[in-house]
DSSP file (Angstrom, degrees, kcal/mol; ACC not computed):
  #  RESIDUE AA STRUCTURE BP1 BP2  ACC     N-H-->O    O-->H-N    N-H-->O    O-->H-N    TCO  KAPPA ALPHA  PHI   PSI    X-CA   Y-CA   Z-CA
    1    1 A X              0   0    0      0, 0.0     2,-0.3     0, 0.0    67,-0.2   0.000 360.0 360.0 360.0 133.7  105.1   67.0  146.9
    2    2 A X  E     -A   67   0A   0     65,-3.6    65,-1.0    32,-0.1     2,-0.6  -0.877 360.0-161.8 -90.7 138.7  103.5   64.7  144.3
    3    3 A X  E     +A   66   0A   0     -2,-0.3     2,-0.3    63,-0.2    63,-0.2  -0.969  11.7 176.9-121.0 132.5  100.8   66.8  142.1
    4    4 A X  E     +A   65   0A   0     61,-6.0    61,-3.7    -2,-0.6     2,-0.1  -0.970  20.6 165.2-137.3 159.0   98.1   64.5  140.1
    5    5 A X  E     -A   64   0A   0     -2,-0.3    59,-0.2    59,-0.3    -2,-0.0  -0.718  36.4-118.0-176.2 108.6   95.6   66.5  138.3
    6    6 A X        -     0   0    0     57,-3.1     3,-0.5     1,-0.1     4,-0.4   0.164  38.4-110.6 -53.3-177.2   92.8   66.7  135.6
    7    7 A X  S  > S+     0   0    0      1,-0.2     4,-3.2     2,-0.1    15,-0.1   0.585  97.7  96.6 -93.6  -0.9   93.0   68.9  132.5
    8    8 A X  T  4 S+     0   0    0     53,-0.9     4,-0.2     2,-0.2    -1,-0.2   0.850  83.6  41.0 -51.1 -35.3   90.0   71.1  134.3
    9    9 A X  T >4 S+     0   0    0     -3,-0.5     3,-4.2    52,-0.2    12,-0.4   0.993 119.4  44.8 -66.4 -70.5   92.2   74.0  135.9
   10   10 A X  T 34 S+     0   0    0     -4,-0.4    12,-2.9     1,-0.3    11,-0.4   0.645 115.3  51.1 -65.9 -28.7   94.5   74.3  132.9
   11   11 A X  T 3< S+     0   0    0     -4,-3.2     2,-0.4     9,-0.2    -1,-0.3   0.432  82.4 108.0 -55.6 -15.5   91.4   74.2  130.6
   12   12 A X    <   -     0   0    0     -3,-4.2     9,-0.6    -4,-0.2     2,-0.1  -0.717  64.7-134.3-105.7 138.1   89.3   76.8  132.2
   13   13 A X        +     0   0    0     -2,-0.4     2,-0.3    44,-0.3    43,-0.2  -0.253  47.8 104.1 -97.2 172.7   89.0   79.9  130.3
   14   14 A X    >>> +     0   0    0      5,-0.3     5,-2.1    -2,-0.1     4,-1.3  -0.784  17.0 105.2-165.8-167.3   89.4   83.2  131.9
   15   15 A X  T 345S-     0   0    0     37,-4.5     6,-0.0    36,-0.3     5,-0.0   0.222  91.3 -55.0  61.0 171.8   91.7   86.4  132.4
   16   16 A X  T 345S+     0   0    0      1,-0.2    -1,-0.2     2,-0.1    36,-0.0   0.494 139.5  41.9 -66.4  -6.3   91.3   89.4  131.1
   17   17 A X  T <45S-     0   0    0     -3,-0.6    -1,-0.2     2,-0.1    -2,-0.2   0.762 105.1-115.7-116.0 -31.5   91.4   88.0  127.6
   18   18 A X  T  <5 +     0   0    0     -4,-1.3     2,-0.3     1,-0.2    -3,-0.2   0.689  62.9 142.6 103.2  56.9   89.4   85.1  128.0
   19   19 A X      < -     0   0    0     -5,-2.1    -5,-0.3     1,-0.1    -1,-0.2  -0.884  55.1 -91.1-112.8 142.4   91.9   82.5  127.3
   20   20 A X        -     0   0    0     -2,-0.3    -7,-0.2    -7,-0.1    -9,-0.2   0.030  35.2-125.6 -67.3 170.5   92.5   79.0  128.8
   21   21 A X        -     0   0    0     -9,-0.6     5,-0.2   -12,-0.4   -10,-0.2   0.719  40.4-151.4 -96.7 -12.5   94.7   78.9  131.5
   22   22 A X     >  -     0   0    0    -12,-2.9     4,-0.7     3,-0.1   -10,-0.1   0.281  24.0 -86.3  83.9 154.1   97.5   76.3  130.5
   23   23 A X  H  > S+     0   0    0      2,-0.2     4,-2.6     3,-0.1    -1,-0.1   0.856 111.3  55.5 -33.8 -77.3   99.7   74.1  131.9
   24   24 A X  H  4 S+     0   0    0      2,-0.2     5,-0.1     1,-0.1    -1,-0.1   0.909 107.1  49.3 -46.5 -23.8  102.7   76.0  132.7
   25   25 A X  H >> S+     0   0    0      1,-0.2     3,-1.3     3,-0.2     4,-0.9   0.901 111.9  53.3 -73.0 -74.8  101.0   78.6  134.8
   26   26 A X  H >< S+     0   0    0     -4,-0.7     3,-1.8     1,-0.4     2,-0.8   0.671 116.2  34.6 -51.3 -70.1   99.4   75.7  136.5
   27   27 A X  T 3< S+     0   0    0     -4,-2.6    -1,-0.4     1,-0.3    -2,-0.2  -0.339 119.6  53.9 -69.3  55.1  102.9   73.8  137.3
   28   28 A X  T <4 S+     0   0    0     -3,-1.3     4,-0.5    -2,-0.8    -2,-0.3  -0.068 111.9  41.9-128.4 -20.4  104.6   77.1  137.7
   29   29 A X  S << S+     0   0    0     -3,-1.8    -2,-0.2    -4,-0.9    -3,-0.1  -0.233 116.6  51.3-124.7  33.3  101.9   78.2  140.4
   30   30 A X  S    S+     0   0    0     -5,-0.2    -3,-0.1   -27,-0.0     3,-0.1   0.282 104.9  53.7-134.8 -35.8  102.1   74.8  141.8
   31   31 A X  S    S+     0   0    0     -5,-0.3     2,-2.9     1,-0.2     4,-0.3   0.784 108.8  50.5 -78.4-104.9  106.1   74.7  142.2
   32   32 A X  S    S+     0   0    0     -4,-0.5    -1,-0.2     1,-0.3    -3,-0.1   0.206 115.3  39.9 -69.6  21.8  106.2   78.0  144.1
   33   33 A X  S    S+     0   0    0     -2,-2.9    -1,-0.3    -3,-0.1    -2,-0.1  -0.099  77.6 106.3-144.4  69.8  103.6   77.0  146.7
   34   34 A X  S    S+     0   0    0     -3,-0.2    -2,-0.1     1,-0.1    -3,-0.1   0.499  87.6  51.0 -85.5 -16.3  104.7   73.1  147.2
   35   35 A X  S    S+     0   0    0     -4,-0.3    -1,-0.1   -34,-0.0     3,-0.1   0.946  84.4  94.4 -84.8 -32.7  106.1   74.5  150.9
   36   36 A X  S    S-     0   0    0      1,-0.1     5,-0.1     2,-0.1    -3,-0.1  -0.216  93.9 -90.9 -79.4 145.5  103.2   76.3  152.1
   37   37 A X     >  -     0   0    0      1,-0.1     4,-1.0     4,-0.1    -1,-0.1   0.247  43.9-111.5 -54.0 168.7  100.8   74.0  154.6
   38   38 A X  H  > S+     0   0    0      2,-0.2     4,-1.7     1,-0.1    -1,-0.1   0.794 119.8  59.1 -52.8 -52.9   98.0   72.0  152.7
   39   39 A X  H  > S+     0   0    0      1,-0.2     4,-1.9     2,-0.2    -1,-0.1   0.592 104.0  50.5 -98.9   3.9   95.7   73.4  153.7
   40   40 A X  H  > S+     0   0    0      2,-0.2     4,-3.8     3,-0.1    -2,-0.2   0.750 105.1  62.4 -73.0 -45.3   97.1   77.2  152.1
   41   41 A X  H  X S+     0   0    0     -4,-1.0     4,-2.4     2,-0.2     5,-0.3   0.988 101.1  49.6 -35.0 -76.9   97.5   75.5  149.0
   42   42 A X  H >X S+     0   0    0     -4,-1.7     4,-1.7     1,-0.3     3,-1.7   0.888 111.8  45.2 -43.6 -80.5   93.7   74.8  148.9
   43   43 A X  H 3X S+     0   0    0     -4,-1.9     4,-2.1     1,-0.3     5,-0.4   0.882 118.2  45.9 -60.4 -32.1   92.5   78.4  149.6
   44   44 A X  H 3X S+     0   0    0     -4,-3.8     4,-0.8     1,-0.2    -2,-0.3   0.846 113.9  49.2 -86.9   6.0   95.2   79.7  146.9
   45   45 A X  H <X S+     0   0    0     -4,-2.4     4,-2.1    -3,-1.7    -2,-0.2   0.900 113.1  45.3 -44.0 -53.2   94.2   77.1  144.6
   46   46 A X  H  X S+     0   0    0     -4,-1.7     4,-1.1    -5,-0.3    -2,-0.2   0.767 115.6  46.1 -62.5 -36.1   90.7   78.0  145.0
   47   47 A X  H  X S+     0   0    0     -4,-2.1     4,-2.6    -5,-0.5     5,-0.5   0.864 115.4  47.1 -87.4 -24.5   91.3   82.0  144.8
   48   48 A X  H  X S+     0   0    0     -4,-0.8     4,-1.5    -5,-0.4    -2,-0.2   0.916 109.9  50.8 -68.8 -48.1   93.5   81.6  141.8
   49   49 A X  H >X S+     0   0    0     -4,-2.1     4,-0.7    -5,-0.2     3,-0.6   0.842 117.7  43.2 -40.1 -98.1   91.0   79.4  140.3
   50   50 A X  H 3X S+     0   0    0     -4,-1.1     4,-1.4     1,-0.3    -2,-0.2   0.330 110.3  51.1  50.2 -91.8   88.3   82.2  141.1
   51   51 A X  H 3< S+     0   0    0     -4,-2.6   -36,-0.3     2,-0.2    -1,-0.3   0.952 108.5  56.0 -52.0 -76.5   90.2   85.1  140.1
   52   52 A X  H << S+     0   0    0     -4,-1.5   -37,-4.5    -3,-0.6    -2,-0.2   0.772 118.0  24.9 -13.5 -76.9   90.8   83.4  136.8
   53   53 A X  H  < S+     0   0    0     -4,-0.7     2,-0.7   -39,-0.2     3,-0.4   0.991  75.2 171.5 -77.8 -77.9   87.0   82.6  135.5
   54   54 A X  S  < S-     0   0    0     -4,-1.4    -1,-0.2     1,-0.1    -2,-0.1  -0.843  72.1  -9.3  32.4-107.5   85.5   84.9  137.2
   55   55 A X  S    S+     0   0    0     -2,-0.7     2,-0.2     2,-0.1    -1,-0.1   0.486 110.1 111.3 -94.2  10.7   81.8   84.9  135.8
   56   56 A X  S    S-     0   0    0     -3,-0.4    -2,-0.1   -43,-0.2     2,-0.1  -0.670  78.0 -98.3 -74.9 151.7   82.7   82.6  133.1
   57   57 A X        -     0   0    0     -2,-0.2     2,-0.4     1,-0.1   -44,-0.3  -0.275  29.2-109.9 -61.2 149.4   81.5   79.3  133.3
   58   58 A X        -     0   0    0      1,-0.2    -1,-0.1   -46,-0.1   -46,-0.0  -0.406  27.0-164.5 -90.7 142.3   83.3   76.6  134.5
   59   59 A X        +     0   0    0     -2,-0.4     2,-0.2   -51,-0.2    -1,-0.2   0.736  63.1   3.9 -99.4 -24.7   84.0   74.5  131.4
   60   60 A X  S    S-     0   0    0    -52,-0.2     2,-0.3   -51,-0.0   -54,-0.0  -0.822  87.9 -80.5-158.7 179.0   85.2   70.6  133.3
   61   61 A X        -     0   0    0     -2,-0.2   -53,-0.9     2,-0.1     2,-0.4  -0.707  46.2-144.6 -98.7 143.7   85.4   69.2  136.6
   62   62 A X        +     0   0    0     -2,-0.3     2,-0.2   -54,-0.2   -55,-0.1  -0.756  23.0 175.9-108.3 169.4   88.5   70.4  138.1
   63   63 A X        +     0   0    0     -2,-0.4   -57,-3.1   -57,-0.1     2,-0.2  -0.593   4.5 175.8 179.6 105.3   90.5   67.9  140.5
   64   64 A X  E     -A    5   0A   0    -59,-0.2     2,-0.5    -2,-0.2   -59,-0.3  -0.778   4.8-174.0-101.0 141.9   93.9   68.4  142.2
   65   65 A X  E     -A    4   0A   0    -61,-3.7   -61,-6.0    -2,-0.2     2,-0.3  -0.984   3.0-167.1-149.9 132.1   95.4   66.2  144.5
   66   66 A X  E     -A    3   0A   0     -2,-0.5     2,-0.3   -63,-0.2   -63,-0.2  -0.778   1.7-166.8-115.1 169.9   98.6   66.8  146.4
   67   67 A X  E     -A    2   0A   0    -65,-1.0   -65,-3.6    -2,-0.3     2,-0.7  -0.966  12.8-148.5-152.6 106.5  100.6   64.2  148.3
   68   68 A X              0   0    0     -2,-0.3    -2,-0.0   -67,-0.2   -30,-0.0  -0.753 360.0 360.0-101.7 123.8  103.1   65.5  150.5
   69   69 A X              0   0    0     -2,-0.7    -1,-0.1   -67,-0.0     0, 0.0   0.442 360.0 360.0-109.5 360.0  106.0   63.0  150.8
């Protein structure tokens, strides 16, 4: 898997403290579900996202693109 990706995911703040959400988590939650179908990715991208912000507002456009090789 190829990941390209804006700084929106890793930017958006959230969690219980209300802190952005980084980079590592992001490639670390990206590495353990490179196996999983495409279209599984998307909905736990999307719930993780979600989860994250919860009723904060979403602070950038976010925009993942996998490439499976």
């Amino acid at each position: 898997m190829l990941f390209l990706f804006t700084d929106g995911f890793a930017d958006q703040f959230g969690g219980e403290k209300g802190k952005k959400f980084k980079y590592k988590p992001l490639r670390d939650f990206l590495f353990a579900n490179a196996e999983k179908e495409m279209s599984e990715q998307l909905s736990s991208l999307t719930l993780t996202f979600d989860n994250w912000k919860k009723e904060l507002e979403q602070v950038d456009d976010v925009c993942i693109i996998g490439i499976k090789l």
